[in-house]
C-alpha positions in Angstrom: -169.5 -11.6 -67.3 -166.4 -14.0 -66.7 -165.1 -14.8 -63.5 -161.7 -15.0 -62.4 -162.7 -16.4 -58.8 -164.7 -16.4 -56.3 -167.7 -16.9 -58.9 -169.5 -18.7 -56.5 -169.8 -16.2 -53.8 -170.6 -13.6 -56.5 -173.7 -15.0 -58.0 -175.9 -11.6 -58.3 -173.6 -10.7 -60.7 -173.7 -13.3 -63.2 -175.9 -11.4 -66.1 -175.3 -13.0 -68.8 -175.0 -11.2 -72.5 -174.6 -12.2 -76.2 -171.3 -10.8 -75.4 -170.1 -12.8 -71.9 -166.8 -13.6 -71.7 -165.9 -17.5 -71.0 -164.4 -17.8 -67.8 -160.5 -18.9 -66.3 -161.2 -19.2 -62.7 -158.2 -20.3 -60.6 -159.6 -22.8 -57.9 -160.1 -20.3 -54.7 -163.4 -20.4 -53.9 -163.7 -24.3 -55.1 -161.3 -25.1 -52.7 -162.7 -24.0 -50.2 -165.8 -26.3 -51.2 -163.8 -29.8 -50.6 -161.2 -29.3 -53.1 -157.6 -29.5 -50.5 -155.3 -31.4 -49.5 -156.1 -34.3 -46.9 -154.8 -32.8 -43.6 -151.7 -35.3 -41.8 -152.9 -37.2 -38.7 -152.1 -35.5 -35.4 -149.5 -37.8 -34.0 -148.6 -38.5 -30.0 -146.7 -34.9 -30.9 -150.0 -32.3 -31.5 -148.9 -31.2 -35.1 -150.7 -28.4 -37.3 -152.4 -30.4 -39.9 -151.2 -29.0 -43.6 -153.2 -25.8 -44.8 -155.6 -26.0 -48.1 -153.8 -25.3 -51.3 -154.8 -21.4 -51.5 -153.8 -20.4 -54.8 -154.2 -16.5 -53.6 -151.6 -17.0 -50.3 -148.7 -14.7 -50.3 -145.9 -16.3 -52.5 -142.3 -15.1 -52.8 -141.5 -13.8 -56.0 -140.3 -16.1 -58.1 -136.3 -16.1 -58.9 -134.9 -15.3 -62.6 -134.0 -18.4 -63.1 -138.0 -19.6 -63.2 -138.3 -17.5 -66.2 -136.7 -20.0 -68.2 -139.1 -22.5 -67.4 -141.2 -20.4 -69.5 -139.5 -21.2 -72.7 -141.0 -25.0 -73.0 -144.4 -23.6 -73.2 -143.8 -21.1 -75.5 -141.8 -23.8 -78.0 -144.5 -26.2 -77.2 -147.6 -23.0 -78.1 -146.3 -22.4 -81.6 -145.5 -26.2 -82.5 -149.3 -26.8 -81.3 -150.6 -23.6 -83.1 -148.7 -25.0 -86.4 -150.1 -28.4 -85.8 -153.8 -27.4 -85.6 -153.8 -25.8 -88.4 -152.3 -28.1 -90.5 -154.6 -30.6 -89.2 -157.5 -28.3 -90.0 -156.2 -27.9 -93.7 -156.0 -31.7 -93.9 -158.8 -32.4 -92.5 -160.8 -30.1 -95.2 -159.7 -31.2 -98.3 -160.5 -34.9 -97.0 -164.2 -33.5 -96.9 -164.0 -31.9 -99.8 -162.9 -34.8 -101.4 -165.8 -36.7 -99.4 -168.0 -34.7 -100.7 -166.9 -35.0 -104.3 -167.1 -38.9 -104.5 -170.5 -39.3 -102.5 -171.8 -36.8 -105.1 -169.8 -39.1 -108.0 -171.1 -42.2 -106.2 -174.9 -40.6 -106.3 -175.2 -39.1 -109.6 -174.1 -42.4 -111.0 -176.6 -44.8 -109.5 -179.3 -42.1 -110.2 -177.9 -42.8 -114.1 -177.9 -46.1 -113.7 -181.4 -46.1 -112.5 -182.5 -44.5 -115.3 -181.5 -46.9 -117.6 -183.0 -49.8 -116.1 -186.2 -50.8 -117.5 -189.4 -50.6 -114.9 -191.9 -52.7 -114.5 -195.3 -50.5 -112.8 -196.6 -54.1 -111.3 -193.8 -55.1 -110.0 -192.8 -52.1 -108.3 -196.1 -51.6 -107.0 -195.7 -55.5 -105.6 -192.2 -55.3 -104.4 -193.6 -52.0 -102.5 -196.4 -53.7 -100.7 -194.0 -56.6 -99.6 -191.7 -53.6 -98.2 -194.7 -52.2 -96.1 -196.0 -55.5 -95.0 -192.5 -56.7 -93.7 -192.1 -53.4 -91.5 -195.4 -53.6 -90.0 -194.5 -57.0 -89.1 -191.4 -56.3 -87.8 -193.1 -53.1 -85.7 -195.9 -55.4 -83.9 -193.0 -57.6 -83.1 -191.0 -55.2 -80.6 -192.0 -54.5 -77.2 -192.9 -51.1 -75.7 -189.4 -50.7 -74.5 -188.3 -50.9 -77.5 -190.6 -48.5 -79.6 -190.7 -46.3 -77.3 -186.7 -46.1 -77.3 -187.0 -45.9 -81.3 -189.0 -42.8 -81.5 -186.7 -41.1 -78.7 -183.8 -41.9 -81.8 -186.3 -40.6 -84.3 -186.6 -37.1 -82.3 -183.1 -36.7 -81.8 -182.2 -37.3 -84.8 -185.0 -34.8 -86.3 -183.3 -32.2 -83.4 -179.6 -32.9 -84.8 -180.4 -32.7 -88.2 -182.6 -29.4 -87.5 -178.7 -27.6 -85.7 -177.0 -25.4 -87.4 -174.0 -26.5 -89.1 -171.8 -24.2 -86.3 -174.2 -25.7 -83.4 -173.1 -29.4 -84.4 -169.4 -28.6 -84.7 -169.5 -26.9 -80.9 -171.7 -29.8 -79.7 -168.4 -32.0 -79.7 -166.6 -29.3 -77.3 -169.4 -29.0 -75.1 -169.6 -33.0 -74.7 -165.8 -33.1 -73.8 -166.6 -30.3 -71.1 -169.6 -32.1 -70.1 -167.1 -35.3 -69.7 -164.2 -33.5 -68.0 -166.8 -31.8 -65.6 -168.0 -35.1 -64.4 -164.7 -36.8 -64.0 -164.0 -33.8 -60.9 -166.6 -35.2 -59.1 -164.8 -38.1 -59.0 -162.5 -38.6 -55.7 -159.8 -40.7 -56.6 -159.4 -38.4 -60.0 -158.4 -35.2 -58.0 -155.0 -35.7 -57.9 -155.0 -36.6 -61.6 -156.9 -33.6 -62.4 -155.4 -30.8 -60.6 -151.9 -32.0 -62.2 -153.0 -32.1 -65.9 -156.3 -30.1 -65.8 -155.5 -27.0 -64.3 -153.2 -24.3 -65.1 -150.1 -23.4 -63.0 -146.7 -22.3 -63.5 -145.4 -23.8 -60.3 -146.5 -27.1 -61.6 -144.2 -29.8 -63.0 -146.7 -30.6 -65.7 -146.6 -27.1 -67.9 -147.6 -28.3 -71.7 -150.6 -30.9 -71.7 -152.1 -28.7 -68.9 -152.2 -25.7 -71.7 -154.5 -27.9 -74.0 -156.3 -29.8 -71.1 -157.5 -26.6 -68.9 -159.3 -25.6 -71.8 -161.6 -28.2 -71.4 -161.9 -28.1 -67.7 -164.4 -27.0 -65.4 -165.1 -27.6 -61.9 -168.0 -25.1 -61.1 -171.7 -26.4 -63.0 -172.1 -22.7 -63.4 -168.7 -21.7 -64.6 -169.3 -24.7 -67.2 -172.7 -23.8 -68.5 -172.0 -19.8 -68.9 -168.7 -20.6 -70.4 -171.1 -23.4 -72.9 -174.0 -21.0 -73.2 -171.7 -18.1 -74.8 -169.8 -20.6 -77.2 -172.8 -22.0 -78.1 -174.5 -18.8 -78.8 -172.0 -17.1 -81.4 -171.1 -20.9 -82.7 -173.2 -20.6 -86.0 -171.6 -17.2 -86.4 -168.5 -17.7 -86.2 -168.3 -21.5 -88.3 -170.1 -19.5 -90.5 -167.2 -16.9 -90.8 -164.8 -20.0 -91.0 -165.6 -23.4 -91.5 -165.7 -26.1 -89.0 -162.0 -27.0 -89.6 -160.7 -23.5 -89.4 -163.1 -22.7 -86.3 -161.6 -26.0 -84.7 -158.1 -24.5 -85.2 -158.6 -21.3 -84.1 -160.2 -22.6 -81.0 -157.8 -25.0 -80.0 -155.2 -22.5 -80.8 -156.3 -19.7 -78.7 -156.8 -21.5 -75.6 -153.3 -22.8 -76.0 -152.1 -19.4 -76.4 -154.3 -17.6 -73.9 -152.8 -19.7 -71.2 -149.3 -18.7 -71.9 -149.7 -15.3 -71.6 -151.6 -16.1 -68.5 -148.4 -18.2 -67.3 -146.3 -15.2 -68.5 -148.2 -12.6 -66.2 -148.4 -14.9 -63.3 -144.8 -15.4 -63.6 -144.2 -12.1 -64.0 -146.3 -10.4 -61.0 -145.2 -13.9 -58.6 -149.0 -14.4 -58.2 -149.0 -18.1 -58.5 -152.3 -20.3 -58.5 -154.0 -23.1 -60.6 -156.6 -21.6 -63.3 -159.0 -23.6 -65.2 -161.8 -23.0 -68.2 -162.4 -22.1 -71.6 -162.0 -18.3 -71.4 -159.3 -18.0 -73.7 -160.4 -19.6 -76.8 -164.4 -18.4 -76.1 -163.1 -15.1 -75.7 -161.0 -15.6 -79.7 -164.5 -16.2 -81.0 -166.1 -13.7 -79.6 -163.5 -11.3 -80.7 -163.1 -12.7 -84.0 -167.2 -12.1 -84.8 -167.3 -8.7 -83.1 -164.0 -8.1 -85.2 -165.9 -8.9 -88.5 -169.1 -7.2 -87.7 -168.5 -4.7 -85.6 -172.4 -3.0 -86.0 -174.4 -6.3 -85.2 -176.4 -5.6 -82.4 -176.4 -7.1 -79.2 -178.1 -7.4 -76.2 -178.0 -8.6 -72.6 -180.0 -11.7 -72.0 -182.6 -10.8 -69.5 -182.6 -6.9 -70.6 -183.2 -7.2 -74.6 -184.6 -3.6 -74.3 -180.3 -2.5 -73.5 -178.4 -3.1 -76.8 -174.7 -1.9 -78.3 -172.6 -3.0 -81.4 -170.5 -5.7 -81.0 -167.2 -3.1 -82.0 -168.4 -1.2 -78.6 -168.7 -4.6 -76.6 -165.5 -5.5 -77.8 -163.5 -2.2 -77.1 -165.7 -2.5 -73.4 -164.0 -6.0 -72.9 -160.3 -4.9 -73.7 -160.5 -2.0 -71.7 -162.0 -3.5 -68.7 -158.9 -6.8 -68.6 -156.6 -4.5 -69.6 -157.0 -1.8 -66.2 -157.3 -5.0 -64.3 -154.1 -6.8 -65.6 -152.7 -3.3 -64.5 -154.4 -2.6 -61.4 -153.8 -6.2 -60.5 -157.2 -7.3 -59.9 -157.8 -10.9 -59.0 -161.3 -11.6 -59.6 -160.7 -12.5 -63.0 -158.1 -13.5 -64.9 -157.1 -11.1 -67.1 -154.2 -12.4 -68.8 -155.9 -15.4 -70.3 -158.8 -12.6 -71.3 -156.7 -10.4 -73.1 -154.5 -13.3 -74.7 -157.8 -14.9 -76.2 -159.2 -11.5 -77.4 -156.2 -10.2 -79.3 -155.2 -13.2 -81.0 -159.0 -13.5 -82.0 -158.6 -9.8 -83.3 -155.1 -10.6 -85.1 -156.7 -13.3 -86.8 -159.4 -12.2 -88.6 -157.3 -9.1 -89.6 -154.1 -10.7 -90.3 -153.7 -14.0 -89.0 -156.6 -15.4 -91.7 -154.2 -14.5 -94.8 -150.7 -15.1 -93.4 -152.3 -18.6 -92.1 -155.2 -19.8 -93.7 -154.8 -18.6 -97.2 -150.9 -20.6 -97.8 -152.2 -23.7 -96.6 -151.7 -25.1 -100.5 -148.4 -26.3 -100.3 -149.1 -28.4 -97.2 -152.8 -29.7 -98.6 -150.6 -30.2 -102.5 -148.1 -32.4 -100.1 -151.0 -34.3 -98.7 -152.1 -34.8 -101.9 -149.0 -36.3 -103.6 -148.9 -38.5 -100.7 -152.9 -39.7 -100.7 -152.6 -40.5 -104.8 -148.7 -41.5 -105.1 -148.1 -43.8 -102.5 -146.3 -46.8 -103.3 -147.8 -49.3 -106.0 -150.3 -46.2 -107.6 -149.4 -44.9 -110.3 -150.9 -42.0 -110.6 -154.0 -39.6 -109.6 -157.0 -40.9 -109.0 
């Protein structure tokens, strides 16, 4: 289950499911932890010191001509959209063509192997030398040092044993494990409220859109939020690729926190909102989407399951009445936005997008092999 706020407070109802939703919490209850304003020094004159920055105080509506602030982050959503994608296209035909010449470069010394002559003895020799040299080398380290070589060894046996969607979301999780520990950081507060949180009241509207995705201040906002991406990652990179999946991530949290922007401009409900909701909830919508019977369950009651179409209509509903109703517990916008792009896409978005990529990756092409002084394809 996502929360909007007050997550903290609200711990007995954390159960989490194949199907929880990544959370957007505004910083209510994490304010109320330390996260404020310092308050002014009383003076010779008793002064009220200056109240926390309470995302949920009543706020005047906001005037018409606020609306228009909106229109930078909407220019700024579809130039980012565009540019992810067209990244992710480049970015796959250079591993195609990665691919190709390692398997080129491969294929040919096996050839050439082939064709030079062996000698049994010598092999044999050049072997033993081999062997003898290692062990030497081994009985030459200190403990320190083995014992930080097998620690290598097994992670490398762990990484290599991931899934191919598990090591593209490893990345993301490392950037939220990064941005987490640079809140506990004092003198980084001001730095991250500005560009790590989302607000509309804030001067700093674009970066913020990209940036909040990646932010977290809560340990258990971070790991639920970590826990559900990492759980449908092999599904849905699967379903699209690393570079796709990287573009259809980055895009939906981009455009999960306009709409969020757009409601809380809308309703006058100002407030700072942070996490990976958005995008999470575009994968999870985009597997559920594309197989609607797979069965899920909830984590720590297998014996409950339900399709992932049901858990999906469930989800819409239930951030749909609350955008509605007005609830603030989550934040519903960002919810929503995630969910229905992740929907559009793997219905519509996947051919209108995806599938003309060519002339952009033919571009990229003509520039890689006919730059100046080639003369042609290599």
């Amino acid at each position: 289950m996502a929360w909007r706020g007050c997550f903290l407070r609200w711990t007995k109802g954390d159960i989490l499911i194949s199907t929880t939703r990544g959370n957007r919490s505004p910083l209510c209850c994490e304010q109320r932890r330390g996260f404020r304003k310092a308050p002014k020094k009383t003076e010779a004159k008793t002064e009220e010191a200056e109240p926390p920055i309470s995302p949920i105080s009543p706020i005047s509506p906001i005037p018409p001509s606020s609306y228009g602030r909106l229109v930078k982050p909407l220019v700024f959503t579809v130039g980012f959209t565009g540019c992810s994608f067209g990244t992710a296209a480049i970015w796959q035909y250079e591993s195609v063509k990665s691919r190709v010449q390692s398997f080129v470069d491969e294929a040919r010394v096996e050839w050439l192997e082939k064709l030079r002559p062996r000698k049994q003895n010598g092999d044999q020799r050049e072997n033993e030398d081999d062997t003898a040299y290692w062990h030497s080398w081994w009985n030459r380290l200190s403990d320190f040092q083995k014992q930080a070589i097998v620690i290598l060894f097994q992670v490398n046996q762990w990484w290599d044993n991931l899934t191919q969607g598990q090591r593209t979301v490893s990345g993301i999780i490392a950037v939220n494990v990064l941005v987490f520990c640079c809140w506990r950081i004092p003198s980084l507060q001001r730095t991250m409220v500005k560009y790590f949180t989302s607000d509309p009241a804030s001067k700093a509207l674009c970066l913020p859109m990209v940036l909040s995705t990646f932010s977290h201040y809560s340990l258990l906002h971070m790991a639920a939020n970590m826990y559900v991406l990492w759980s449908f990652s092999s599904s849905i990179v699967s379903l699209l690729g690393p570079e796709q999946f990287m573009a259809v991530y980055m895009s939906a949290g981009v455009i999960s926190t306009l709409v969020s922007l757009v409601a809380k401009t809308t309703s006058g409900r100002l407030g700072p909102s942070l996490g990976a909701s958005g995008a999470i909830m575009a994968v999870l919508a985009a597997v559920c989407t594309n197989t609607p019977e797979a069965k899920l369950g909830i984590i720590f009651l297998p014996m409950f399951t339900f399709t992932a179409g049901n858990a999906l209509k469930a989800i819409l509903a239930m951030d749909t009445t609350g955008l509605i109703l007005g609830w603030r517990m989550f934040d519903h916008a960002a919810h929503l936005g995630g969910a229905l792009f992740g929907v559009w896409y793997i219905q519509y978005g996947h051919k209108l997008i995806w599938k003309n990529r060519e002339p952009l990756v033919k571009k990229w092409h003509d520039l890689r092999t006919k730059g100046p002084g080639r003369g042609g394809a290599v």
